[in-house]
N, C-alpha and C positions, 0 to 999 in steps of 0.2 A: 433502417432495419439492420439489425447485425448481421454481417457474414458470417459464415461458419468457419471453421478453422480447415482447413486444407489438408488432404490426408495426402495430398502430391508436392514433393520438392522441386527446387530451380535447382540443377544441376549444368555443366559444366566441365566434360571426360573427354578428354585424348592423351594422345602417348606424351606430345611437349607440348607442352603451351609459353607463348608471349605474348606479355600486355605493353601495350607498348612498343617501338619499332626496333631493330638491330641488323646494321649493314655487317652481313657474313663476311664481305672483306675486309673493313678498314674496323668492323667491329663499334663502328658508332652507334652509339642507340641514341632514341628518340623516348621522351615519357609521354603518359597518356595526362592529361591535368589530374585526377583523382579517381579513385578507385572506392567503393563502396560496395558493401555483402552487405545485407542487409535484412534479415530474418525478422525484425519488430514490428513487422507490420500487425501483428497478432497481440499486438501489446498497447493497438489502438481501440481507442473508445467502442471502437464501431464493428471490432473484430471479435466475433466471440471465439473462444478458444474451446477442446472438444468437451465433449458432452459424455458422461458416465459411461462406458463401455465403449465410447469411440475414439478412433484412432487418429492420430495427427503426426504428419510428418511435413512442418513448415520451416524447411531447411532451406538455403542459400549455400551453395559449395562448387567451386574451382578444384580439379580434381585433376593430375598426370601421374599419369605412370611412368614417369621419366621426369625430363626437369620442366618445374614453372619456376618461367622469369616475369617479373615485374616492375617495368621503369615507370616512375614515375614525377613529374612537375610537382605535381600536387599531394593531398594526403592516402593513404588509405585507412577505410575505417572497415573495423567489420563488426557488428550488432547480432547479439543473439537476442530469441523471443520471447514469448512466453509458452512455455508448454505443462497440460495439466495432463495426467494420467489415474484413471481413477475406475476403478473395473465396478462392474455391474451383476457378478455372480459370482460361485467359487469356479474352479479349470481355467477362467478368464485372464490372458496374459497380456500387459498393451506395455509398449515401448512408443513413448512419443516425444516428440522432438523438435526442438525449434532453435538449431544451430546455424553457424556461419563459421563456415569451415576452408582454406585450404592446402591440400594434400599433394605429396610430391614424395618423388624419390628426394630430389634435391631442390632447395627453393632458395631462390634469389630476387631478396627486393634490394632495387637501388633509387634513390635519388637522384634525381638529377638537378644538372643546374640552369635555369631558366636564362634568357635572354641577357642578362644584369649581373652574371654567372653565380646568382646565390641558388644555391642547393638546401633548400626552407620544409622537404619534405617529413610528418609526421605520420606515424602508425599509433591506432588507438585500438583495445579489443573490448568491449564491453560484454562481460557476461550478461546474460538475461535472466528470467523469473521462471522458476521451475517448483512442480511439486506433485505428488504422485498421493495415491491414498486405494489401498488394496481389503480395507475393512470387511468388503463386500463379501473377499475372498480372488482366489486367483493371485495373481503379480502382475505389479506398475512399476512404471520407471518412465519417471521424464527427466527428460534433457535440455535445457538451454544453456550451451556451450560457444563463445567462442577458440578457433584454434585453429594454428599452423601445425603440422606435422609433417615433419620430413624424415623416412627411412634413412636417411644417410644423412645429408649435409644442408643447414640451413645456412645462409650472409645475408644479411639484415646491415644496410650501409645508407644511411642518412643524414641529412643534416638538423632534425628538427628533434622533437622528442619521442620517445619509445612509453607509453603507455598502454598497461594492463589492468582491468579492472575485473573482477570477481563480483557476483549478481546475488540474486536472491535466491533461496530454498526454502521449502518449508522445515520443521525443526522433526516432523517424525516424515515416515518412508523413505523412497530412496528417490534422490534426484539430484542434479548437478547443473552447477550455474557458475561453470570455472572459462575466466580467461587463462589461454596456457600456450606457451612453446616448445614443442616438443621434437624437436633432433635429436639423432644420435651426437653429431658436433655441432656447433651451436658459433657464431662469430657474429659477434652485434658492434658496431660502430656508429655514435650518432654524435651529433656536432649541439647536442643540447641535454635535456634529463632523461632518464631512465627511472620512470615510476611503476610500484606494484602495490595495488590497491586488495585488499582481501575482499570478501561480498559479505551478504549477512545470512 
């Protein structure tokens, strides 16, 4: 039987957060093996996503109001979903969403170097499947977005590759299936490619 799509997000809120370890003295960090957000659960067979006039908020988001760090051995991926928005009378307004998102004043991913001292870490953002339909009347708006966003400053320092990838839309209403990065300064380093895929 299919599940229904989830009108409650996975969230993830404090002032700093670390993934991953860091000696305040000698300033060592430690990485966690891999990192995964993961919002596509809704983009399984099994998952129905919402229904005419209902609402969906099946998000995945790491969230500081200050700084997030993140060391890491292994990759981080983050996966947006599917979200359908589609109103069921006129005054009807639905915002629904199926992101993998995270949020910082300042964000810092690192790589590290495993045991053999390679530093093999990749980041990949996959947009997801979105699309909205307001015919009924009223205003829709879905969202399946991956994205970093940092008020201030993002460093992005890897060894592996930087992969973005852009999702699906529908071709009328309004909806978004963008991978993106988004700082005010922005400093990427990686020790392999740097690809940016558009969606359709």
């Amino acid at each position: 039987t299919a599940q229904p799509a989830t009108p409650f997000p996975l969230e993830i809120k404090a002032k700093n957060v670390i993934i991953g370890g860091k000696d305040s003295g000698t300033g060592e960090v430690y990485g966690v093996k891999n990192l995964s957000l993961d919002a596509s659960a809704t983009m399984d067979a099994q998952q129905a996503f919402a229904q005419p006039g209902k609402s969906q908020r099946s998000d995945v988001i790491i969230e500081s109001t200050g700084t997030l760090e993140a060391y890491l051995l292994g990759d981080l991926t983050m996966k947006a979903g599917l979200s359908r928005a589609t109103t069921s009378g006129s005054g009807q307004v639905l915002k629904n969403t199926a992101i993998a998102a995270m949020v910082g004043n300042d964000i810092t991913i690192r790589g590290v170097k495993d045991a053999g001292g390679n530093n093999s870490t990749n980041i990949s953002l996959f947009g997801g499947d979105a699309a909205s339909d307001a015919r009924a009347g009223g205003g829709a708006i879905a969202s399946s977005d991956a994205f970093m966003v940092a008020k201030n400053t993002k460093s992005i320092d890897i060894g592996g590759t930087l992969l973005l990838r852009g999702g699906k839309t529908a071709l009328t209403g309004q909806s978004t299936a963008v991978a993106k990065l988004d700082p005010s300064v922005l400093t990427i380093s990686t020790g392999g490619d740097i690809i940016l895929i558009g969606g359709e």
